[in-house]
N, C-alpha and C positions, 0 to 999 in steps of 0.2 A: 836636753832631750832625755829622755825616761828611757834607763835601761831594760832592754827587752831579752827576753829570756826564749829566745826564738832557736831553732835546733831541727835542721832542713830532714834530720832524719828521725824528727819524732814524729810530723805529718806526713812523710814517704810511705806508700803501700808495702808491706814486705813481700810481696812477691815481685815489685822494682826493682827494691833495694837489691837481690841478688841475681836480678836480670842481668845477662851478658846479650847486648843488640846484636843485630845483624851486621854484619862487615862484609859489604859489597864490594865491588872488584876496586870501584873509585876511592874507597874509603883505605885499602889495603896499597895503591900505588895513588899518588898524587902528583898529575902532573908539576913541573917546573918551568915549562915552557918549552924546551927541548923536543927535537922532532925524532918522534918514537914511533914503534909500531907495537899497536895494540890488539893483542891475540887473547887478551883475560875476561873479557866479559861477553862473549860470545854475541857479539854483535856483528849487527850487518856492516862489512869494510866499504861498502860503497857511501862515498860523501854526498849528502843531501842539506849539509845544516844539523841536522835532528838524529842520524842515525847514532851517535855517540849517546850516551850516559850521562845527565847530566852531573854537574856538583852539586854530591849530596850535602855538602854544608855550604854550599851560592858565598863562597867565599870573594868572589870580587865582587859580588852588590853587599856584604858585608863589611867589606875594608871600606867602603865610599860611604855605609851609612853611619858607621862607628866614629868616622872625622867627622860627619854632618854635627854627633849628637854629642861628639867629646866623651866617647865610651869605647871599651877595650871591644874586641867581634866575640871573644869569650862570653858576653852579656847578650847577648845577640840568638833570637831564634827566630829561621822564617817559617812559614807555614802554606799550606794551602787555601787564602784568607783567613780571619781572626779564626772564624768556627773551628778550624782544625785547631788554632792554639788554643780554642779556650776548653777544647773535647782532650786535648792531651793531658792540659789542665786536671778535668778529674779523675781522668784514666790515670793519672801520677799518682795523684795524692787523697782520693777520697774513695773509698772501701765500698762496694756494692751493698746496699741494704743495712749497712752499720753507720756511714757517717751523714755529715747534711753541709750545708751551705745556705750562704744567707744572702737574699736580694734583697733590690729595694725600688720596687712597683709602686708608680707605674717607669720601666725601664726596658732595656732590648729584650725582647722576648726567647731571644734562644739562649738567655743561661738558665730557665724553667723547662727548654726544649731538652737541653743539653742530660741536666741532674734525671728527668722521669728517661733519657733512655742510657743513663749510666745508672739509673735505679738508684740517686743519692736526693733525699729528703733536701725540700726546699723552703727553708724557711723565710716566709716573706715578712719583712719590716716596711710597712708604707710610708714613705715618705709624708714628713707633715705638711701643710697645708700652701706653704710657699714650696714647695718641693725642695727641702732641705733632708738631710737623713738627721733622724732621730736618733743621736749617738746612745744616749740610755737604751733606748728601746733594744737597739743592736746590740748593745755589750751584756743586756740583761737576756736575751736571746741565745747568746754563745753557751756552749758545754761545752765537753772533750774531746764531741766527738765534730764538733764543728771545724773544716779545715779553711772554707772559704769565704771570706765576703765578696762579692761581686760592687763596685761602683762605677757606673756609667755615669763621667765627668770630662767635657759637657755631658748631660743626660738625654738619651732616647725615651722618649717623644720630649720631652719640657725643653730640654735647650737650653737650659741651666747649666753653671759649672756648680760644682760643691766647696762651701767654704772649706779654708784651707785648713782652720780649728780642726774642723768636723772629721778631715780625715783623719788627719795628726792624732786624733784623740784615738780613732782606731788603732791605726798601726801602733800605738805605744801602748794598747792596751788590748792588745789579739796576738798569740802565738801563732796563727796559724797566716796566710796565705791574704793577703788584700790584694785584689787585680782590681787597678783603674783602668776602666778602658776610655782611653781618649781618641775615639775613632775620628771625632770631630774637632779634636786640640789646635789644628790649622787657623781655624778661624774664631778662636778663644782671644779674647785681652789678657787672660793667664796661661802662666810656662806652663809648660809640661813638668809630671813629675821623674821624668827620667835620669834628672840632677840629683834626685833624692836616694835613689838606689844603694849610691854607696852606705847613706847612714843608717837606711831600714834593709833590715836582711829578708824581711816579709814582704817588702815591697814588689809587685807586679807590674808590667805598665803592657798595655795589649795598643797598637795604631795600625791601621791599613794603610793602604795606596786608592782603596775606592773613594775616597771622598775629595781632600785637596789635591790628590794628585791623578782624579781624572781616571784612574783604569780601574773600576768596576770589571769588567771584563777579564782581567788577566788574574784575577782572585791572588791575592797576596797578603799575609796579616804578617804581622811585627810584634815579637813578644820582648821586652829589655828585661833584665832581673839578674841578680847575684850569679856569677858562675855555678855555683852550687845547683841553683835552680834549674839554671840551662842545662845544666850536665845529666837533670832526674829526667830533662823533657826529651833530650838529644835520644837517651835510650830506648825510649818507645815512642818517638816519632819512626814515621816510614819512610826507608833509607831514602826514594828520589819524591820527598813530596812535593819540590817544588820543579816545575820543569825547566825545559831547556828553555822555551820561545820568554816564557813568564821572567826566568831569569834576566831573557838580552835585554824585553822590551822594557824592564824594571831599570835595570841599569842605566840605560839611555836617559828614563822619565826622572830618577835622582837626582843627575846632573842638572838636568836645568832649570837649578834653580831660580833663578831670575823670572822666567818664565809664570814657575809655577807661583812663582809671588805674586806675579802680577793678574794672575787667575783670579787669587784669591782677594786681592785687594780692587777686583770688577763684582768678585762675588759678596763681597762686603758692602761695596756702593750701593749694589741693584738691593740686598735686603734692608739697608737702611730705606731705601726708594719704595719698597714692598711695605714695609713697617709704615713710613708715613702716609699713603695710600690706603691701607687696612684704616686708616679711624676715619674716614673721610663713609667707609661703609658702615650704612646703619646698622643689618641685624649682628655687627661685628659685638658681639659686649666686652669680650678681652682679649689683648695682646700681652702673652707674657713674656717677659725677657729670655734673651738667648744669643747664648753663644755659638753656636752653630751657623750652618748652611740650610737653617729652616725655622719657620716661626710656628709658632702654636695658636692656636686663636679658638677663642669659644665662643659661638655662635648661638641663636637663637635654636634651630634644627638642623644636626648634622647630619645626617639621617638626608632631609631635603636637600640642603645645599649640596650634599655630596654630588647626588643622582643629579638634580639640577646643573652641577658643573658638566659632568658625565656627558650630558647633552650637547655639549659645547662643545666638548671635545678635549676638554682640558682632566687628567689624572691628578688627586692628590689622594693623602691619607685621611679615613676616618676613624679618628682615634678613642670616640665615645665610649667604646667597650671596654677601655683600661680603668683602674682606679684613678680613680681622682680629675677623670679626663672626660666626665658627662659632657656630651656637646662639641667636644673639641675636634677642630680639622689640624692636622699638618701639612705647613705647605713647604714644599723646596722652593729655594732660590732659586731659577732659572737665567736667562739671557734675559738684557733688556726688553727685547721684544717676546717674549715670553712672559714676562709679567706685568705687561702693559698688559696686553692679552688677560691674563689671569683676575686682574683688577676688571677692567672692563667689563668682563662676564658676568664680577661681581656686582658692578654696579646697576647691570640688566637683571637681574635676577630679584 
Protein backbone atom coordinates (compact mmCIF):
# COMPACT_ATOMS: atom_id res chain seq x y z
CA UNK A 1 0.00 0.00 0.00
CA UNK A 2 1.27 3.45 -0.93
CA UNK A 3 1.99 5.78 1.80
CA UNK A 4 -0.17 8.44 2.13
CA UNK A 5 0.58 11.67 3.32
CA UNK A 6 -2.94 12.39 4.82
CA UNK A 7 -3.16 15.04 7.99
CA UNK A 8 -6.97 15.43 9.27
CA UNK A 9 -5.95 18.86 10.06
CA UNK A 10 -4.75 20.18 7.03
CA UNK A 11 -8.33 19.75 5.26
CA UNK A 12 -10.26 20.82 8.60
CA UNK A 13 -11.92 24.45 8.30
CA UNK A 14 -10.22 26.77 10.89
CA UNK A 15 -12.82 27.95 12.32
CA UNK A 16 -13.67 23.85 13.47
CA UNK A 17 -10.53 23.46 14.30
CA UNK A 18 -10.90 25.97 17.33
CA UNK A 19 -14.64 25.13 17.77
CA UNK A 20 -15.54 24.23 21.28
CA UNK A 21 -19.43 22.28 20.71
CA UNK A 22 -22.18 22.66 22.64
CA UNK A 23 -22.36 20.54 25.94
CA UNK A 24 -26.05 19.74 26.64
CA UNK A 25 -27.16 18.67 29.91
CA UNK A 26 -26.94 14.76 28.46
CA UNK A 27 -23.61 15.20 27.27
CA UNK A 28 -22.23 16.79 30.85
CA UNK A 29 -24.19 13.84 33.12
CA UNK A 30 -24.49 10.30 31.43
CA UNK A 31 -26.64 8.13 32.82
CA UNK A 32 -25.35 4.49 34.17
CA UNK A 33 -28.45 2.97 34.62
CA UNK A 34 -29.09 4.07 38.17
CA UNK A 35 -32.43 5.45 39.32
CA UNK A 36 -31.80 9.18 39.45
CA UNK A 37 -33.71 12.29 39.56
CA UNK A 38 -33.28 14.68 36.83
CA UNK A 39 -33.60 18.46 37.51
CA UNK A 40 -30.72 19.45 34.67
CA UNK A 41 -32.37 19.82 31.46
CA UNK A 42 -35.33 21.52 32.20
CA UNK A 43 -37.72 19.13 31.09
CA UNK A 44 -41.01 18.02 31.33
CA UNK A 45 -40.86 15.41 34.66
CA UNK A 46 -44.05 13.79 33.60
CA UNK A 47 -43.17 10.15 31.75
CA UNK A 48 -44.54 9.80 28.31
CA UNK A 49 -41.80 7.73 26.51
CA UNK A 50 -40.38 11.06 24.85
CA UNK A 51 -40.41 13.65 27.46
CA UNK A 52 -36.50 12.94 28.27
CA UNK A 53 -33.53 14.01 26.16
CA UNK A 54 -32.44 11.85 24.02
CA UNK A 55 -28.63 10.36 23.77
CA UNK A 56 -26.77 12.62 22.08
CA UNK A 57 -24.18 10.11 20.93
CA UNK A 58 -27.34 6.81 20.59
CA UNK A 59 -24.63 5.11 22.39
CA UNK A 60 -26.68 1.77 22.67
CA UNK A 61 -27.49 1.47 18.90
CA UNK A 62 -23.77 2.34 18.61
CA UNK A 63 -22.31 -0.60 20.79
CA UNK A 64 -24.87 -3.15 18.72
CA UNK A 65 -23.61 -1.69 15.38
CA UNK A 66 -19.71 -1.42 16.32
CA UNK A 67 -19.98 -5.63 17.19
CA UNK A 68 -22.19 -5.98 13.70
CA UNK A 69 -19.22 -4.40 11.88
CA UNK A 70 -15.95 -5.24 14.12
CA UNK A 71 -15.30 -1.40 14.66
CA UNK A 72 -14.55 0.53 17.87
CA UNK A 73 -18.29 3.20 18.46
CA UNK A 74 -15.37 5.92 18.50
CA UNK A 75 -15.60 5.28 14.45
CA UNK A 76 -19.18 5.60 14.52
CA UNK A 77 -21.42 8.64 13.62
CA UNK A 78 -25.27 8.76 13.31
CA UNK A 79 -27.00 11.26 11.67
CA UNK A 80 -30.44 12.51 10.70
CA UNK A 81 -30.29 10.07 7.37
CA UNK A 82 -27.08 10.23 5.26
CA UNK A 83 -27.90 14.04 4.12
CA UNK A 84 -27.22 15.25 7.43
CA UNK A 85 -23.80 13.23 7.42
CA UNK A 86 -22.79 14.16 4.20
CA UNK A 87 -23.93 18.31 4.85
CA UNK A 88 -21.66 17.96 7.96
CA UNK A 89 -19.21 16.63 5.76
CA UNK A 90 -18.64 19.91 3.99
CA UNK A 91 -19.62 22.09 6.86
CA UNK A 92 -16.24 20.20 8.38
CA UNK A 93 -14.04 20.33 5.90
CA UNK A 94 -14.65 22.41 2.65
CA UNK A 95 -14.33 26.60 2.91
CA UNK A 96 -17.35 28.39 1.54
CA UNK A 97 -16.35 29.93 -1.95
CA UNK A 98 -12.64 28.70 -1.71
CA UNK A 99 -12.70 24.87 -1.91
CA UNK A 100 -14.43 22.27 -4.43
CA UNK A 101 -15.26 18.67 -4.53
CA UNK A 102 -15.45 16.24 -6.93
CA UNK A 103 -18.41 13.77 -8.29
CA UNK A 104 -18.93 11.51 -10.65
CA UNK A 105 -22.29 11.86 -12.72
CA UNK A 106 -24.37 10.31 -13.48
CA UNK A 107 -24.83 9.74 -9.34
CA UNK A 108 -27.16 10.69 -6.23
CA UNK A 109 -28.04 14.00 -6.87
CA UNK A 110 -27.76 15.75 -3.35
CA UNK A 111 -23.90 15.84 -3.23
CA UNK A 112 -24.40 18.73 -6.22
CA UNK A 113 -27.46 19.77 -3.84
CA UNK A 114 -25.47 19.69 -0.99
CA UNK A 115 -21.85 21.81 -2.44
CA UNK A 116 -24.23 24.96 -4.43
CA UNK A 117 -25.92 25.42 -0.80
CA UNK A 118 -22.57 25.10 1.06
CA UNK A 119 -21.32 27.41 -1.92
CA UNK A 120 -18.45 24.79 -2.56
CA UNK A 121 -17.58 24.26 -6.47
CA UNK A 122 -18.50 21.01 -7.82
CA UNK A 123 -16.34 19.58 -10.04
CA UNK A 124 -17.97 16.84 -12.16
CA UNK A 125 -15.83 13.74 -13.71
CA UNK A 126 -18.28 11.69 -15.81
CA UNK A 127 -18.09 8.50 -15.51
CA UNK A 128 -16.98 6.47 -18.71
CA UNK A 129 -19.03 4.73 -20.75
CA UNK A 130 -19.55 1.40 -18.67
CA UNK A 131 -20.01 3.62 -15.63
CA UNK A 132 -16.63 3.16 -14.24
CA UNK A 133 -14.74 6.34 -12.81
CA UNK A 134 -12.04 7.62 -14.78
CA UNK A 135 -9.35 7.55 -12.17
CA UNK A 136 -6.89 10.02 -14.41
CA UNK A 137 -9.57 12.20 -15.20
CA UNK A 138 -10.26 12.46 -11.34
CA UNK A 139 -6.72 12.74 -10.06
CA UNK A 140 -5.85 15.21 -12.94
CA UNK A 141 -8.99 17.14 -11.71
CA UNK A 142 -7.74 17.46 -7.94
CA UNK A 143 -5.73 20.84 -6.71
CA UNK A 144 -5.28 22.08 -3.21
CA UNK A 145 -8.07 23.13 -2.84
CA UNK A 146 -10.04 19.94 -3.50
CA UNK A 147 -11.12 18.30 -0.05
CA UNK A 148 -13.63 15.67 -1.39
CA UNK A 149 -14.42 13.02 -3.70
CA UNK A 150 -17.80 11.76 -3.51
CA UNK A 151 -18.23 7.77 -4.80
CA UNK A 152 -21.57 6.25 -4.89
CA UNK A 153 -20.63 2.24 -4.75
CA UNK A 154 -23.11 0.55 -5.54
CA UNK A 155 -23.81 3.74 -7.76
CA UNK A 156 -27.27 5.78 -7.91
CA UNK A 157 -28.95 5.44 -10.87
CA UNK A 158 -26.42 2.64 -12.63
CA UNK A 159 -26.41 0.04 -9.91
CA UNK A 160 -22.92 -0.70 -10.42
CA UNK A 161 -20.39 -1.23 -7.70
CA UNK A 162 -16.73 0.51 -8.52
CA UNK A 163 -13.77 -1.52 -9.23
CA UNK A 164 -11.87 -2.09 -6.32
CA UNK A 165 -8.29 -0.72 -8.45
CA UNK A 166 -10.35 2.25 -9.12
CA UNK A 167 -10.77 3.27 -5.67
CA UNK A 168 -7.55 2.16 -4.26
CA UNK A 169 -5.88 4.16 -6.84
CA UNK A 170 -7.89 7.25 -5.25
CA UNK A 171 -7.26 6.89 -1.75
CA UNK A 172 -3.51 6.33 -2.22
CA UNK A 173 -3.28 9.08 -4.39
CA UNK A 174 -5.84 11.97 -2.64
CA UNK A 175 -4.95 13.75 0.58
CA UNK A 176 -8.04 14.74 1.12
CA UNK A 177 -11.46 13.06 2.19
CA UNK A 178 -12.89 9.98 -0.26
CA UNK A 179 -16.63 9.14 0.95
CA UNK A 180 -18.07 5.92 -0.52
CA UNK A 181 -21.31 5.92 -0.01
CA UNK A 182 -22.63 2.34 0.11
CA UNK A 183 -26.41 3.13 0.70
CA UNK A 184 -26.98 0.03 -1.24
CA UNK A 185 -24.00 -2.34 -0.01
CA UNK A 186 -26.67 -4.92 1.45
CA UNK A 187 -27.41 -6.32 -1.64
CA UNK A 188 -23.78 -6.01 -3.31
CA UNK A 189 -21.79 -9.47 -4.06
CA UNK A 190 -18.85 -7.07 -2.72
CA UNK A 191 -17.92 -6.25 1.22
CA UNK A 192 -18.13 -3.11 2.38
CA UNK A 193 -15.22 -0.97 2.70
CA UNK A 194 -15.61 -0.42 6.37
CA UNK A 195 -12.70 -3.08 6.98
CA UNK A 196 -10.61 -0.73 5.18
CA UNK A 197 -10.74 2.21 7.62
CA UNK A 198 -8.04 1.23 9.51
CA UNK A 199 -5.44 1.34 6.60
CA UNK A 200 -6.79 4.64 4.88
CA UNK A 201 -7.01 7.52 7.17
CA UNK A 202 -9.04 9.35 4.31
CA UNK A 203 -11.26 6.81 4.01
CA UNK A 204 -15.16 7.67 4.53
CA UNK A 205 -17.81 5.18 4.24
CA UNK A 206 -21.62 6.88 4.59
CA UNK A 207 -24.75 3.55 4.92
CA UNK A 208 -28.51 4.10 5.90
CA UNK A 209 -31.17 2.04 7.32
CA UNK A 210 -33.52 3.24 4.37
CA UNK A 211 -32.84 0.64 1.96
CA UNK A 212 -31.97 -3.13 3.38
CA UNK A 213 -33.19 -2.42 6.51
CA UNK A 214 -36.71 -1.19 5.55
CA UNK A 215 -37.10 2.29 7.48
CA UNK A 216 -37.07 5.03 5.14
CA UNK A 217 -39.32 6.63 7.48
CA UNK A 218 -37.25 6.90 10.68
CA UNK A 219 -34.37 8.88 8.55
CA UNK A 220 -31.18 7.49 9.89
CA UNK A 221 -27.53 7.56 8.04
CA UNK A 222 -24.34 5.85 9.25
CA UNK A 223 -21.07 7.55 8.86
CA UNK A 224 -17.77 4.85 9.77
CA UNK A 225 -14.19 6.86 9.53
CA UNK A 226 -11.05 7.31 11.65
CA UNK A 227 -11.60 8.63 15.14
CA UNK A 228 -9.95 11.63 14.10
CA UNK A 229 -12.73 12.15 11.55
CA UNK A 230 -15.48 11.43 13.87
CA UNK A 231 -14.23 13.74 16.42
CA UNK A 232 -14.21 17.04 13.52
CA UNK A 233 -17.90 15.70 12.76
CA UNK A 234 -19.07 15.22 16.49
CA UNK A 235 -18.29 19.13 17.00
CA UNK A 236 -20.58 20.66 14.67
CA UNK A 237 -23.19 18.06 14.51
CA UNK A 238 -26.47 19.21 16.47
CA UNK A 239 -26.30 17.96 20.09
CA UNK A 240 -29.95 15.72 19.80
CA UNK A 241 -29.85 15.10 15.98
CA UNK A 242 -31.02 11.89 16.25
CA UNK A 243 -34.25 11.29 18.32
CA UNK A 244 -35.52 9.38 20.82
CA UNK A 245 -38.50 7.04 18.94
CA UNK A 246 -35.50 6.90 15.68
CA UNK A 247 -33.09 5.64 18.23
CA UNK A 248 -35.56 2.62 19.97
CA UNK A 249 -37.07 1.77 16.61
CA UNK A 250 -33.40 1.60 15.11
CA UNK A 251 -32.18 -0.54 17.87
CA UNK A 252 -34.93 -3.12 17.64
CA UNK A 253 -34.42 -3.19 13.48
CA UNK A 254 -30.46 -4.05 14.05
CA UNK A 255 -30.98 -6.89 15.97
CA UNK A 256 -32.67 -8.86 13.74
CA UNK A 257 -30.67 -9.89 11.86
CA UNK A 258 -31.83 -13.01 10.59
CA UNK A 259 -34.79 -11.28 9.49
CA UNK A 260 -33.32 -8.71 7.59
CA UNK A 261 -31.29 -11.28 5.58
CA UNK A 262 -33.82 -12.87 4.65
CA UNK A 263 -35.57 -9.57 3.26
CA UNK A 264 -32.80 -9.11 1.39
CA UNK A 265 -32.32 -12.43 0.01
CA UNK A 266 -36.52 -12.26 -1.19
CA UNK A 267 -35.21 -9.03 -2.62
CA UNK A 268 -32.48 -10.55 -4.60
CA UNK A 269 -34.71 -13.38 -5.90
CA UNK A 270 -37.62 -11.10 -7.19
CA UNK A 271 -34.80 -8.75 -8.98
CA UNK A 272 -33.07 -11.68 -10.65
CA UNK A 273 -37.14 -12.59 -11.45
CA UNK A 274 -37.48 -8.79 -12.70
CA UNK A 275 -34.15 -9.00 -14.78
CA UNK A 276 -35.23 -12.14 -16.61
CA UNK A 277 -38.67 -10.79 -17.39
CA UNK A 278 -37.12 -7.27 -18.64
CA UNK A 279 -35.56 -9.09 -22.00
CA UNK A 280 -38.73 -11.03 -22.73
CA UNK A 281 -39.89 -7.06 -23.30
CA UNK A 282 -39.31 -5.75 -26.68
CA UNK A 283 -38.89 -1.84 -26.65
CA UNK A 284 -36.37 -2.91 -23.54
CA UNK A 285 -32.78 -2.37 -25.54
CA UNK A 286 -30.61 -2.59 -22.27
CA UNK A 287 -30.42 -4.12 -18.94
CA UNK A 288 -27.37 -2.96 -17.11
CA UNK A 289 -25.75 -4.81 -14.32
CA UNK A 290 -26.47 -4.00 -10.70
CA UNK A 291 -25.78 -4.40 -7.54
CA UNK A 292 -28.49 -2.84 -5.93
CA UNK A 293 -32.23 -3.16 -5.03
CA UNK A 294 -33.02 -1.69 -8.62
CA UNK A 295 -32.30 -2.07 -12.34
CA UNK A 296 -31.66 0.42 -14.84
CA UNK A 297 -32.99 -0.36 -18.28
CA UNK A 298 -32.83 1.74 -21.50
CA UNK A 299 -35.68 1.81 -23.42
CA UNK A 300 -36.80 3.04 -26.71
CA UNK A 301 -38.98 6.31 -25.13
CA UNK A 302 -38.64 7.05 -21.58
CA UNK A 303 -40.41 9.89 -21.72
CA UNK A 304 -43.63 7.53 -23.08
CA UNK A 305 -43.07 4.54 -21.17
CA UNK A 306 -42.95 6.58 -18.03
CA UNK A 307 -46.56 8.34 -18.51
CA UNK A 308 -47.59 5.12 -19.97
CA UNK A 309 -46.67 3.27 -16.69
CA UNK A 310 -48.33 6.21 -14.77
CA UNK A 311 -51.44 5.20 -16.19
CA UNK A 312 -51.44 1.97 -14.78
CA UNK A 313 -50.82 2.94 -11.71
CA UNK A 314 -47.45 1.70 -11.28
CA UNK A 315 -44.39 4.84 -10.07
CA UNK A 316 -40.91 4.39 -11.07
CA UNK A 317 -37.90 6.72 -12.08
CA UNK A 318 -37.25 8.53 -15.29
CA UNK A 319 -33.71 8.99 -15.38
CA UNK A 320 -33.17 10.30 -19.06
CA UNK A 321 -32.20 13.78 -17.80
CA UNK A 322 -28.91 12.39 -16.22
CA UNK A 323 -25.49 11.96 -18.18
CA UNK A 324 -25.06 9.23 -19.69
CA UNK A 325 -28.81 7.88 -18.99
CA UNK A 326 -30.66 9.01 -22.42
CA UNK A 327 -33.66 6.82 -22.21
CA UNK A 328 -33.14 5.20 -19.26
CA UNK A 329 -36.00 4.24 -16.51
CA UNK A 330 -35.06 2.96 -12.88
CA UNK A 331 -37.01 0.49 -11.59
CA UNK A 332 -37.10 -0.78 -7.71
CA UNK A 333 -37.35 -4.11 -6.65
CA UNK A 334 -40.69 -4.56 -5.23
CA UNK A 335 -42.87 -7.73 -3.86
CA UNK A 336 -43.43 -10.50 -5.98
CA UNK A 337 -46.64 -9.41 -6.66
CA UNK A 338 -45.58 -6.12 -7.53
CA UNK A 339 -43.42 -6.98 -10.23
CA UNK A 340 -45.50 -9.41 -11.70
CA UNK A 341 -47.62 -6.32 -11.87
CA UNK A 342 -44.84 -4.09 -13.17
CA UNK A 343 -43.87 -6.59 -16.10
CA UNK A 344 -47.35 -7.25 -17.10
CA UNK A 345 -47.98 -3.53 -17.80
CA UNK A 346 -45.00 -3.86 -19.66
CA UNK A 347 -45.89 -6.25 -21.75
CA UNK A 348 -49.43 -4.33 -22.45
CA UNK A 349 -47.97 -1.30 -23.40
Amino acid sequence: MKQLNFNINNITRENVKGLKPYSSARDEYVSDGSEMIFLDANENPYENGVNRYPDPQQRSLKEVLATQKGINTNDILLGNGSDEVLDLLFRAFCEPKIDNVITLPPTYGMYNVLANINDIEDRKVLLSDDFEPDVTKILDAIDEQTKIVFLCSPNNPTGNSFSEDSIIRILENFEGLVVIDEAYIDFSSKESWIGKISEYPNLVITQTLSKAYGMAGIRLGLCYASKDIIGVLNKIKPPYNVNELTQQRALDRVKEVNKIKEEIANILKERDFMIDSLEDIQFVKEIYKTDANFVLVKVDDANMRYDQLLKQGIVIRNRTTQPLCENTLRLTVGTNKENKKLIKALKSI
